[in-house]
ChimeraX commands (.cxc) that place a marker at each C-alpha (Angstrom):
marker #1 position -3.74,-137.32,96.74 radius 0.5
marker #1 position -6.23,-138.58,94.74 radius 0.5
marker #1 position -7.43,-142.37,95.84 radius 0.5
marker #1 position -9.44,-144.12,93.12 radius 0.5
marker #1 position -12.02,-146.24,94.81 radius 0.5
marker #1 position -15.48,-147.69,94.17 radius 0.5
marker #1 position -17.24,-144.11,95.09 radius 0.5
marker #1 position -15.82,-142.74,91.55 radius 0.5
marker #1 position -17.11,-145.14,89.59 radius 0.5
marker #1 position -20.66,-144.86,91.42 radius 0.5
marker #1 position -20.37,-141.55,90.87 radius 0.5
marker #1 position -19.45,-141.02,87.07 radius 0.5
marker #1 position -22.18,-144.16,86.52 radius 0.5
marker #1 position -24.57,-141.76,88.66 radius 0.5
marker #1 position -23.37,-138.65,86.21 radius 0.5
marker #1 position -23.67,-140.69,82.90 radius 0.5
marker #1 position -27.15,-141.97,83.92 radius 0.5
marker #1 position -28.10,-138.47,84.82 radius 0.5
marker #1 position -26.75,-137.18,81.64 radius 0.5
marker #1 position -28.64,-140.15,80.17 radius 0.5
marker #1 position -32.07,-138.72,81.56 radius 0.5
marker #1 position -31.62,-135.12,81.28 radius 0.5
marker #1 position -30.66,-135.48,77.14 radius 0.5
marker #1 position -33.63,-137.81,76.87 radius 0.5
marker #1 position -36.15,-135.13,79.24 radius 0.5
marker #1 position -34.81,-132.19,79.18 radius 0.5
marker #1 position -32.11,-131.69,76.35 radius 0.5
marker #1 position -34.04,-133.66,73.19 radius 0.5
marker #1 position -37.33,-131.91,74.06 radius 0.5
marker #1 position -35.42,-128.51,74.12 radius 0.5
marker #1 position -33.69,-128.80,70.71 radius 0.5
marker #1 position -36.63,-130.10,69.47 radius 0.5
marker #1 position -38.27,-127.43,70.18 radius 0.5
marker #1 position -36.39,-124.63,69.39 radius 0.5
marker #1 position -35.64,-126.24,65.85 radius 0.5
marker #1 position -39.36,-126.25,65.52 radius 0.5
marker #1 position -39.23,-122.64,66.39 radius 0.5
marker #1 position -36.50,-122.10,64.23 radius 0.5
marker #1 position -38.41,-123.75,61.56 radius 0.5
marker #1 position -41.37,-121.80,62.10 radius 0.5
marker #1 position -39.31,-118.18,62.06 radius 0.5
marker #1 position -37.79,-119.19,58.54 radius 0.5
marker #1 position -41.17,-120.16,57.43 radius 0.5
marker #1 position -42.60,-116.96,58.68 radius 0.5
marker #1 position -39.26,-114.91,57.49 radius 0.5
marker #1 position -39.70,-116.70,54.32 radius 0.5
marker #1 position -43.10,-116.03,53.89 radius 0.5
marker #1 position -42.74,-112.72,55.02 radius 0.5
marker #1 position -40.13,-111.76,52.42 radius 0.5
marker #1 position -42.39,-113.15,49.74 radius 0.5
marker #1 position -44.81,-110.70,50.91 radius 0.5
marker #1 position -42.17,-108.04,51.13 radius 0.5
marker #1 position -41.48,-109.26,47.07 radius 0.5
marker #1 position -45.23,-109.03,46.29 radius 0.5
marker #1 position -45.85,-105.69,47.79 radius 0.5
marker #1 position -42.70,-104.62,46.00 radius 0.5
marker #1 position -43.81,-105.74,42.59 radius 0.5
marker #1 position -47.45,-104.24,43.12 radius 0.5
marker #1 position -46.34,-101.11,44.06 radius 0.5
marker #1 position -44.29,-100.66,40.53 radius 0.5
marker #1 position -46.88,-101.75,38.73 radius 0.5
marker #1 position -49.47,-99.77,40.29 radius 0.5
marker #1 position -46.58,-96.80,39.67 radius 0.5
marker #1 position -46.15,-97.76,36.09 radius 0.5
marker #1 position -49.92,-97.54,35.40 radius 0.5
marker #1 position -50.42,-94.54,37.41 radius 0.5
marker #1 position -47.65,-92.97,35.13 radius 0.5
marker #1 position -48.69,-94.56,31.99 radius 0.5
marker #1 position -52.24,-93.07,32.81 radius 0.5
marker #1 position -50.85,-89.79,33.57 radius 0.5
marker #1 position -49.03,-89.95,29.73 radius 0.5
marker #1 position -52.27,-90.94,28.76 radius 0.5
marker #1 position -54.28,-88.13,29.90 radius 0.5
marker #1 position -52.21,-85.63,29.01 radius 0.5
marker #1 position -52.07,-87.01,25.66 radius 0.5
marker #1 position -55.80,-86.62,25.78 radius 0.5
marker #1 position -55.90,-83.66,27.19 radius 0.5
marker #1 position -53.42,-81.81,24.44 radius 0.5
marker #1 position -55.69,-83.86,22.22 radius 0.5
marker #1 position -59.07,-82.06,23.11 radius 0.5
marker #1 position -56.76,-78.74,23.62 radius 0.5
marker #1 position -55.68,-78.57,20.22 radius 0.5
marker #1 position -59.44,-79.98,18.70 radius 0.5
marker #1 position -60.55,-77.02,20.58 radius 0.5
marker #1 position -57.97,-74.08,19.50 radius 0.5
marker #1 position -58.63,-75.90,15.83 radius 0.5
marker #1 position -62.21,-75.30,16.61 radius 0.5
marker #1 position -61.84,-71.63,18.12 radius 0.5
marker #1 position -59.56,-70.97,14.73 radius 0.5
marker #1 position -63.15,-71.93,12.54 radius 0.5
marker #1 position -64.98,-70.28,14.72 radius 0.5
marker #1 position -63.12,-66.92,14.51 radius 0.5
marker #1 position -62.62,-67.61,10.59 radius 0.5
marker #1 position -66.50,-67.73,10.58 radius 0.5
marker #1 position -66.92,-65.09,12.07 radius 0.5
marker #1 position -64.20,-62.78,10.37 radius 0.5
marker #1 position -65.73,-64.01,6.93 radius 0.5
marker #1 position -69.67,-62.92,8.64 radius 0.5
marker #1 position -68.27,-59.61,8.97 radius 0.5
marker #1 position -66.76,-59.34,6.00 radius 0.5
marker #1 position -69.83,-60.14,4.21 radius 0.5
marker #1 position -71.60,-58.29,6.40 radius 0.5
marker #1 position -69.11,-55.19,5.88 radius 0.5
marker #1 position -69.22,-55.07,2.20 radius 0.5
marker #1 position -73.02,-55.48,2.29 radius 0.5
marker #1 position -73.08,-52.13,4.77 radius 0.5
marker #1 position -70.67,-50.98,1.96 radius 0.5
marker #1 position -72.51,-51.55,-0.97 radius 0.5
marker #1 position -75.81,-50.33,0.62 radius 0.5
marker #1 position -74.02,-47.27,1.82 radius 0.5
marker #1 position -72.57,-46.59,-1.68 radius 0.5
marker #1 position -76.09,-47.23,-3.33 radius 0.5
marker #1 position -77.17,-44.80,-0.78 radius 0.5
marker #1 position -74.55,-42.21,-1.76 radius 0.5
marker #1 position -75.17,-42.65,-5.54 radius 0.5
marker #1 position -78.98,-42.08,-4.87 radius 0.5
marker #1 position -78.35,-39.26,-3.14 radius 0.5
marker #1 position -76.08,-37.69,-5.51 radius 0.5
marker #1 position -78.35,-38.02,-8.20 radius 0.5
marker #1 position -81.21,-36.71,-6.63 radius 0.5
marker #1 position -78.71,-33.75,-5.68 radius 0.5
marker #1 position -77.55,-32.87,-8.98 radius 0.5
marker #1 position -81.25,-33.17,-9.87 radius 0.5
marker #1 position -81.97,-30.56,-7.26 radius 0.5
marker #1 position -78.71,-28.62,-7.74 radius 0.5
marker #1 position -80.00,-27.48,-11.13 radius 0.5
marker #1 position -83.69,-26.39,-9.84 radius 0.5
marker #1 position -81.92,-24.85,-7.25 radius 0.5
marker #1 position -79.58,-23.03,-9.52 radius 0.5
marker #1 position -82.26,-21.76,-11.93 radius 0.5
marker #1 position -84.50,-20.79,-8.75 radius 0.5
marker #1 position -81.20,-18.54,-7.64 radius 0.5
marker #1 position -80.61,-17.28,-11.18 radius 0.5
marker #1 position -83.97,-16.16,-11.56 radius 0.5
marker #1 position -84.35,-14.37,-7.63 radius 0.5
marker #1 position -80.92,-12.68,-8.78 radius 0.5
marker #1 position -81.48,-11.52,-12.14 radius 0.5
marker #1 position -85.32,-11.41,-11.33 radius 0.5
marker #1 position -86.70,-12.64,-14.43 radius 0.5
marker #1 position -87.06,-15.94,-15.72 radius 0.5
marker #1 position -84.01,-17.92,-17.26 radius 0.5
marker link #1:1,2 radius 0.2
marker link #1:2,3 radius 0.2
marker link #1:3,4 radius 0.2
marker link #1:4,5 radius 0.2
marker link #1:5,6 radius 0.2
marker link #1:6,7 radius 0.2
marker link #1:7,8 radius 0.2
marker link #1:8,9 radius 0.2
marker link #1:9,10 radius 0.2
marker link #1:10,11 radius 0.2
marker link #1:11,12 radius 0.2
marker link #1:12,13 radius 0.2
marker link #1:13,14 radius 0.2
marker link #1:14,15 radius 0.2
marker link #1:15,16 radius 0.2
marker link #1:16,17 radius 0.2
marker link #1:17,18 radius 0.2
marker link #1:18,19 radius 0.2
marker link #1:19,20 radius 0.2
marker link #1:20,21 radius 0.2
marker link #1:21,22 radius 0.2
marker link #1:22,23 radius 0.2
marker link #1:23,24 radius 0.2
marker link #1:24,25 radius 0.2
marker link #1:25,26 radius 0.2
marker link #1:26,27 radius 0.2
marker link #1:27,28 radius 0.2
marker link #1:28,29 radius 0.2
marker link #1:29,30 radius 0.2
marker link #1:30,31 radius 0.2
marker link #1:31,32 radius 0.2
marker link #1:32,33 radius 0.2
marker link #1:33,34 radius 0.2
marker link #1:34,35 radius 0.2
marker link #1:35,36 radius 0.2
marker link #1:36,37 radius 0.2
marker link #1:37,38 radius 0.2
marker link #1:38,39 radius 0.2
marker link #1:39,40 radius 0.2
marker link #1:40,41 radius 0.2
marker link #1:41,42 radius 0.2
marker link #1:42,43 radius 0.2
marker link #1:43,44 radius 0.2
marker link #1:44,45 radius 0.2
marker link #1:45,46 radius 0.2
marker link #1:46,47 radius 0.2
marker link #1:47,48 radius 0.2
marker link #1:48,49 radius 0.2
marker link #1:49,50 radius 0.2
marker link #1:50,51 radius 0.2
marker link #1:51,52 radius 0.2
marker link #1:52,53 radius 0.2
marker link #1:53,54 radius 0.2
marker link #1:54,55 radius 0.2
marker link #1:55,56 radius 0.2
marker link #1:56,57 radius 0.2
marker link #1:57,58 radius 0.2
marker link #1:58,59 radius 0.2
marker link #1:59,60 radius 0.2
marker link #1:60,61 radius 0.2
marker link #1:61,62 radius 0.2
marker link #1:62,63 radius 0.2
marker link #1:63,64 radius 0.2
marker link #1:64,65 radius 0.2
marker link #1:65,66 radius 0.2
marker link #1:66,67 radius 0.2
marker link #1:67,68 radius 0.2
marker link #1:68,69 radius 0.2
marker link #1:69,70 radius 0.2
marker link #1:70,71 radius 0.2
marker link #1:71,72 radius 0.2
marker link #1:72,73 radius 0.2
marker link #1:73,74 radius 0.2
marker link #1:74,75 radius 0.2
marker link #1:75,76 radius 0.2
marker link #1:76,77 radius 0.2
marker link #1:77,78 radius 0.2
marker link #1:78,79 radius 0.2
marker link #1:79,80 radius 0.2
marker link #1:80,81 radius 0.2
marker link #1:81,82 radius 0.2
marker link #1:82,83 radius 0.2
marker link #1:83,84 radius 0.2
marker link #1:84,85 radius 0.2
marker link #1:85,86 radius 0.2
marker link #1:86,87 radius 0.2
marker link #1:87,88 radius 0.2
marker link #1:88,89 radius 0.2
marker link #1:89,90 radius 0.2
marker link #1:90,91 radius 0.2
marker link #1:91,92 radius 0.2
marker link #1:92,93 radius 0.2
marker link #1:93,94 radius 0.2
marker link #1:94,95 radius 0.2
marker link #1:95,96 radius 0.2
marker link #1:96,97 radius 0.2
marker link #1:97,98 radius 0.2
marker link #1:98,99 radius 0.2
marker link #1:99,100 radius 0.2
marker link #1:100,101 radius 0.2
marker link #1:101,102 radius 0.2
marker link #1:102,103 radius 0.2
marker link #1:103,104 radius 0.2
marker link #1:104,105 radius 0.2
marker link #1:105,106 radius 0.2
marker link #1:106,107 radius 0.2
marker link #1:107,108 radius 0.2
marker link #1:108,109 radius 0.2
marker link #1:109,110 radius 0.2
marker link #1:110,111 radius 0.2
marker link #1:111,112 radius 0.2
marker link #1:112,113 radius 0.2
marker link #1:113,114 radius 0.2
marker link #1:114,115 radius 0.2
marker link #1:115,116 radius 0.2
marker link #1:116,117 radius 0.2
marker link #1:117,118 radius 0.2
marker link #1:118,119 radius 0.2
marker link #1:119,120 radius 0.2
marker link #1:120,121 radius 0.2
marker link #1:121,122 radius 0.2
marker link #1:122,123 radius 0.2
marker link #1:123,124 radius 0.2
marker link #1:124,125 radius 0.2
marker link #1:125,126 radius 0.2
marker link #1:126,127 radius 0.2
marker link #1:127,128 radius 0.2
marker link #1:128,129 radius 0.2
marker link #1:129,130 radius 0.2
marker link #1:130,131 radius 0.2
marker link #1:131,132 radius 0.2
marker link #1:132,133 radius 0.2
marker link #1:133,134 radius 0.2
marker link #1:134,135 radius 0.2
marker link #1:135,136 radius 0.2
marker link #1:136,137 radius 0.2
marker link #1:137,138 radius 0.2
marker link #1:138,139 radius 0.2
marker link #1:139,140 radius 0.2
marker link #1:140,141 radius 0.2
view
């Protein structure tokens, strides 16, 4: 059996004064430490996730600009398309109307042309006619 004597005591006095010295050496420095560390890691997790937030936020609003830029140019770009269709749309209306003009002044010339020649036809017509008349009946008219 188990005899209680003085060596029990000396030895749970030697346990609780080593217990004594390893919590103030060994244990207090540890947990110290590591809630240091643990300190630090939630600082840097913290810190980290802000980061994480910030790049997050940057990100959609550099996507929001890009796409409000996009809407932008293609607004300006249907802009300048339609300035230059309404532009092409002159341009051809010019240009019908310049031939018009230029049409019925061919026209007009040609029909002067025609007229001129008619008359000087008819005027020729009846030489001619007399000039035949007379080589036919050979006598004057």
């Amino acid at each position: 059996m188990i005899t209680i004597d003085l060596s029990i005591v000396a030895e749970l006095i030697c346990v609780l004064f080593m217990i004594a010295i390893l919590n103030s050496i060994l244990y207090k420095p540890l947990r110290k430490a590591l809630k240091e560390r643990r300190e630090k890691m939630d600082a840097i997790e913290s810190e980290a996730a802000r980061f994480e937030n910030n790049t997050k936020r940057l990100i959609e609003d550099f996507e929001n600009k890009m796409k409000e830029a996009r809407l932008a140019g293609k607004e300006e770009f249907e802009k300048f398309r339609a300035q230059a269709r309404e532009e092409e749309q002159k341009m051809i209306e010019e240009s019908t109307k310049e031939a018009e003009a230029k049409r019925e002044e061919l026209m007009s010339q040609l029909t002067s042309q025609i007229e001129a020649a008619k008359k000087e036809l008819q005027a020729q017509a009846e030489a001619f006619a007399m000039e035949i008349a007379q080589k036919l009946l050979g006598r004057a008219v």
